[in-house]
C-alpha positions in Angstrom: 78.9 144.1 104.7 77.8 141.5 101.8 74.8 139.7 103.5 72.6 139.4 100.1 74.2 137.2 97.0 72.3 137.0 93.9 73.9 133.5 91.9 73.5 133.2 88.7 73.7 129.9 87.1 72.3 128.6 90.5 70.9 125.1 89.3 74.2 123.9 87.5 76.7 122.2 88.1 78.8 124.7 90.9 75.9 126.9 91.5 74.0 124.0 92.8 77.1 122.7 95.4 77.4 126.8 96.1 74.1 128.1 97.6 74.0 125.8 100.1 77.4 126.5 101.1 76.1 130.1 101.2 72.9 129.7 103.0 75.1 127.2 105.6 77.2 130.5 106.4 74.4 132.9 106.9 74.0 134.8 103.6 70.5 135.5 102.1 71.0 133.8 98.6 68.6 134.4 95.4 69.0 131.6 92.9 68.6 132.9 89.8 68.2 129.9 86.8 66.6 128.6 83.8 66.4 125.3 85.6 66.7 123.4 82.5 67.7 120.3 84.5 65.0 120.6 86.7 63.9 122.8 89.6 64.6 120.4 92.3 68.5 121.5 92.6 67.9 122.8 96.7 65.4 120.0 97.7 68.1 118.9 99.9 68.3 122.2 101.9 66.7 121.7 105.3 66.5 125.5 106.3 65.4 127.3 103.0 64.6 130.7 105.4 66.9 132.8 103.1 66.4 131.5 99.7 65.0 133.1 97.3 64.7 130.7 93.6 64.1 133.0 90.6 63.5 131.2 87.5 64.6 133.1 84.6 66.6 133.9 81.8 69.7 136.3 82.1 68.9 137.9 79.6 65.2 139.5 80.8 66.5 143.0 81.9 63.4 143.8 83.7 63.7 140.2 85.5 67.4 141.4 86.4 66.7 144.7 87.5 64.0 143.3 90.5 66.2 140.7 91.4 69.3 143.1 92.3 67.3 145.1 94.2 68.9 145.2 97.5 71.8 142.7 96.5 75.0 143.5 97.9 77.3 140.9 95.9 76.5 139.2 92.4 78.4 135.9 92.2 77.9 135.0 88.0 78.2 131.7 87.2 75.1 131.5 84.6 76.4 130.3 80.8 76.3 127.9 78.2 79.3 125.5 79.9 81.1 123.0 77.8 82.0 123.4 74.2 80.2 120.6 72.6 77.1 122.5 74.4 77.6 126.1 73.0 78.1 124.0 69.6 74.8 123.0 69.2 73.6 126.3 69.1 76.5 129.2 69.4 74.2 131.7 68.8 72.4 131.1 72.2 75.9 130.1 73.4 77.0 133.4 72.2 73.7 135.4 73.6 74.0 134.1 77.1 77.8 134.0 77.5 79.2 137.1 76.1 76.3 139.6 74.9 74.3 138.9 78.9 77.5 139.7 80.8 77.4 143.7 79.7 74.0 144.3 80.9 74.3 142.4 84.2 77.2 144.3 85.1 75.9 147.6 84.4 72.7 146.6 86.1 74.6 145.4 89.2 76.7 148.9 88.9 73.2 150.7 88.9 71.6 148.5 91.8 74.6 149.6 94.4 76.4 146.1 94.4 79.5 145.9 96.0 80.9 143.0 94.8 80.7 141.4 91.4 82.4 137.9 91.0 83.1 136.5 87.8 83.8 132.5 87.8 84.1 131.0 84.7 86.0 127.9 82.8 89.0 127.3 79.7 85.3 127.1 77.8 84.7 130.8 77.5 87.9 131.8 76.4 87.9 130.1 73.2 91.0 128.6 70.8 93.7 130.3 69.1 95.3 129.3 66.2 98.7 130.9 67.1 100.7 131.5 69.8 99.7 134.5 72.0 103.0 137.5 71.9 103.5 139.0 75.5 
């Protein structure tokens, strides 16, 4: 039974509209975020009983590893969103996005989680300069 959610990607855009869906429901959520837009995202939440906000990055291992301790379902929505974002720097872009994901999967694998959910937009899959044969 999933009754503990750790979120990455908590303070954006749908991590921010999501954990108080969550918390509404009855799950224990842990908000794991840089916060770059500010730490303020859950102000709104009148019960905050079973939140838990983690400011960090995604890529601190040792971070990761105490925050899936007793987690039953990892909901990832933590990256580097829009194009004209990961542009600016695509090294970062490329460091949180794609070489994170590995390492938070494994670590979820190791921590007993039962569910892993994977949300993600047309951004991370890149362009294509020809037409894909099936």
């Amino acid at each position: 039974m999933i009754k503990t959610i750790l979120l990455t990607g908590a303070g954006g855009y749908v991590g921010s509209v999501l954990t108080p869906k969550l918390l509404k429901i009855g799950y224990e959520v842990r908000a794991f975020d840089l916060y770059i837009y500010g730490d303020d995202v859950f102000n709104a939440v009148d019960d905050k009983t079973n939140l838990t906000v983690i400011k960090g990055d995604l890529r601190d291992i040792e971070l990761l590893k105490r925050s899936l301790v007793n987690v039953d379902a990892v909901i990832h929505l933590a990256c580097i969103s829009n194009d004209p974002s990961f542009e600016l720097n695509p090294d970062l872009g490329k460091s949180i996005n794609y070489d994170a994901f590995v390492p938070l999967v494994e670590l979820s694998k190791q921590a007993g989680v039962e569910r892993f959910v994977y949300a993600s937009s047309s951004s991370v899959y890149g362009v294509r300069d020809e037409l894909a044969v099936t």
